[in-house]
C-alpha positions as CSV (number, residue, x, y, z in Angstrom):
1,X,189.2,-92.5,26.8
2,X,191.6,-95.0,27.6
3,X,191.0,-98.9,27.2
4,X,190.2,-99.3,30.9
5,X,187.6,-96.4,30.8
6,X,184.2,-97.4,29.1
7,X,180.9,-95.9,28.6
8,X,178.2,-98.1,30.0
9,X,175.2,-98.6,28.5
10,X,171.7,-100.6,29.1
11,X,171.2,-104.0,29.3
12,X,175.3,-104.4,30.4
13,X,176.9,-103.6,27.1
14,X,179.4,-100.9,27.0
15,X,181.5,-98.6,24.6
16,X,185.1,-98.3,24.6
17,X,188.0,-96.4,22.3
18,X,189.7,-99.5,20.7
19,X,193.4,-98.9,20.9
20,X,196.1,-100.4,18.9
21,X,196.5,-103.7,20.3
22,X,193.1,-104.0,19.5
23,X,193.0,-104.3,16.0
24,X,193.4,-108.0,15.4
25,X,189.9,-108.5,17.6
26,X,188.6,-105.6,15.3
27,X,189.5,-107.1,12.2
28,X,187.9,-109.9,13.2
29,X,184.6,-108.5,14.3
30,X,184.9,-107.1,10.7
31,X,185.1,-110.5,8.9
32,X,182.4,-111.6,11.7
33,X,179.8,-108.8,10.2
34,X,180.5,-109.5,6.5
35,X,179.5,-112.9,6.6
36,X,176.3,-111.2,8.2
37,X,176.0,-109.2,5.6
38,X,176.2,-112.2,3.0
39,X,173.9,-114.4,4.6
40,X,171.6,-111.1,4.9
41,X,171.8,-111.3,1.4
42,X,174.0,-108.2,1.2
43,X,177.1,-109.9,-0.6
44,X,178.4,-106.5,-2.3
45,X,178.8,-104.2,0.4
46,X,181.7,-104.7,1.7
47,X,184.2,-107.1,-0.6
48,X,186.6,-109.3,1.0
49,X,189.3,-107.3,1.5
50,X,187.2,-104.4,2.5
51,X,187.8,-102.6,4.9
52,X,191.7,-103.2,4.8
53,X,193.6,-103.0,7.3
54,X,195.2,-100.5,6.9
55,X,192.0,-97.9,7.5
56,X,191.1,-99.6,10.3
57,X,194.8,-99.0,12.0
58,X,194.0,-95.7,11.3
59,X,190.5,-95.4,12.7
60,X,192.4,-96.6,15.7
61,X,195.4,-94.0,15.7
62,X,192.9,-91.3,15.4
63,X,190.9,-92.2,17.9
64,X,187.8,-92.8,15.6
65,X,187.2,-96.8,16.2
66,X,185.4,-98.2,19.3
67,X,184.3,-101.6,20.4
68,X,180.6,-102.4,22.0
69,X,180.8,-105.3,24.4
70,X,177.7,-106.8,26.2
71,X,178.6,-108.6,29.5
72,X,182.3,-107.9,28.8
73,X,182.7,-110.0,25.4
74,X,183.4,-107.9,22.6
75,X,180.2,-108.2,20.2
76,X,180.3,-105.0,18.0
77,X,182.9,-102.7,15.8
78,X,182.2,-99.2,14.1
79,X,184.0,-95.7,13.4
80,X,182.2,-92.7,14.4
81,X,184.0,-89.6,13.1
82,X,183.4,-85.9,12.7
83,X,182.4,-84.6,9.8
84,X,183.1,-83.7,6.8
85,X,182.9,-86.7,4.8
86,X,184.4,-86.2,1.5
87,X,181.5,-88.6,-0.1
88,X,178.8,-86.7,1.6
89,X,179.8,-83.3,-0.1
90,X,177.2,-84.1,-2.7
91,X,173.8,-86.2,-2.8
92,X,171.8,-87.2,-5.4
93,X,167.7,-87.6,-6.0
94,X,167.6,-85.6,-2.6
95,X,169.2,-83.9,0.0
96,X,170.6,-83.5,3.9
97,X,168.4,-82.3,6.3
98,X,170.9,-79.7,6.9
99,X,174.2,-78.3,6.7
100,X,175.6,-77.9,9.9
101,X,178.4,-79.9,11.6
102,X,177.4,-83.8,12.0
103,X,179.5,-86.6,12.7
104,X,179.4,-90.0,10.6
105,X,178.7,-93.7,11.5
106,X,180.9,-95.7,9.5
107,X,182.2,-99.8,9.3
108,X,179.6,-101.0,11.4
109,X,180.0,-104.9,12.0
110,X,178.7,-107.4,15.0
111,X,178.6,-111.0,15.8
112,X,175.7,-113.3,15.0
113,X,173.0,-113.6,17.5
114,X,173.4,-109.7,18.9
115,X,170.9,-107.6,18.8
116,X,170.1,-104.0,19.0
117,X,173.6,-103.3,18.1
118,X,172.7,-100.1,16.0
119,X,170.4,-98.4,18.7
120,X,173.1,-99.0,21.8
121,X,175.6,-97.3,18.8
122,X,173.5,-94.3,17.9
123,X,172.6,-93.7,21.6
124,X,176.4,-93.3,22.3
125,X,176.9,-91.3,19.4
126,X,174.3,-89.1,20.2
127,X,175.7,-88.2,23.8
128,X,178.5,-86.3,21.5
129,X,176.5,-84.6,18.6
130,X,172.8,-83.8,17.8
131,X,173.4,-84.5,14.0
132,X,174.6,-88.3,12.5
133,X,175.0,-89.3,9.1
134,X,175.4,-93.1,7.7
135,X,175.4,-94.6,4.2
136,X,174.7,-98.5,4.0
137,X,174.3,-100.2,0.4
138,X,170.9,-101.0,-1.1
139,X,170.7,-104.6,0.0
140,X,171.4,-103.7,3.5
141,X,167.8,-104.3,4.5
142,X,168.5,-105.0,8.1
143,X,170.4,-101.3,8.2
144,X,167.9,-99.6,6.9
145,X,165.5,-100.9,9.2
146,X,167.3,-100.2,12.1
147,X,167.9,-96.9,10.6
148,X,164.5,-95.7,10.4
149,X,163.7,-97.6,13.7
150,X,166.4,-94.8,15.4
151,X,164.8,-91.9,13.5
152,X,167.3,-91.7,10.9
153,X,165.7,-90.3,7.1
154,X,166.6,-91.4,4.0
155,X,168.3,-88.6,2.3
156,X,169.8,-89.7,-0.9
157,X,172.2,-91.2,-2.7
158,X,175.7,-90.7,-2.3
159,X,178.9,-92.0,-4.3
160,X,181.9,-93.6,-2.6
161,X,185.5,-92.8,-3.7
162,X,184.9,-95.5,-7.0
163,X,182.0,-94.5,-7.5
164,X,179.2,-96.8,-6.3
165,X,176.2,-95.8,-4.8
166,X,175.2,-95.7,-1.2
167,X,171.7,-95.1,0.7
168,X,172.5,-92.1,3.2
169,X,171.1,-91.0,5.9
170,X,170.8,-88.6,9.1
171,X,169.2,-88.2,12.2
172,X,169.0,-84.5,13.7
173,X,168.4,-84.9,17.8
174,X,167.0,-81.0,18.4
175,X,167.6,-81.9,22.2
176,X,170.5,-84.5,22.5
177,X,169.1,-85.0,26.3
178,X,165.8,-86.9,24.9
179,X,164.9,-88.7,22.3
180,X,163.6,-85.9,20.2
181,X,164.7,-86.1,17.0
182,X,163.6,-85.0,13.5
């Protein structure tokens, strides 16, 4: 998908691939959805020089990070890539739904004042695999809600690269036409 095409979705938001020229709106969608986050009262999850840079330039080079716009301002970020997650390989006080292929939702981050971000993401995410997986932190309230609004089911707990914990999830669409998911 090139930066011209764009997916469209309801309510006149659409999806596009960012590209690399891209990244300083990224970035700043990013820094947009942490102080979200902390006025959520979700001041750990991501620190302030989380994500760096550096991963989101290569989100972009791999194809992996799109932008959601909604009557063609730019109001959301996220990665959505294919599976296997290194993090994901094992869960603890429960377990996936399954093990076949799934693609993750990762570095989700929107401006103040937009909502149903999650849902328009999921539902363009779902168009391209019947299984999703997600991890937010424990004082992500407003994730989780969303999470088990779209049919996602708390799995576990899995453990990022240093360790801390994170609340995972997945969704399993049996029919990715409908929204008929387990």
């Amino acid at each position: 998908m090139t930066k011209e095409s764009a997916v469209k979705l309801p309510a006149g938001r659409t999806v596009r691939r960012a590209v690399k020229d891209d990244l300083p709106l990224v970035m700043r969608l990013i820094q947009q959805g942490r102080a979200k986050m902390i006025a959520a009262g979700n001041p750990h999850q991501w620190p302030p020089a989380y994500p760096p840079v550096e991963k989101i330039a290569e989100d972009i080079a791999r194809g992996s990070s799109y932008l959601l716009y909604e009557d063609g301002l730019p109001v959301a970020t996220f990665a959505f890539l294919p599976g296997p997650d290194p993090t994901y390989s094992h869960i603890e006080g429960g377990s996936w739904l399954d093990d076949r292929p799934y693609h993750v939702i990762h570095r989700v981050a929107s401006v103040e004042g937009v909502h149903g971000v999650m849902a328009d993401i999921v539902s363009y995410c779902s168009a391209f695999t019947s299984s999703i997986r997600v991890d937010t932190h424990a004082d992500n309230r407003p994730m989780q809600a969303a999470l088990s609004r779209l049919g996602f089911v708390y799995c576990g707990v899995i453990r990022l690269e240093n360790g801390d914990g994170r609340r995972a999830y997945q969704r399993i669409c049996v029919q990715m036409e409908k929204s008929c998911c387990v």
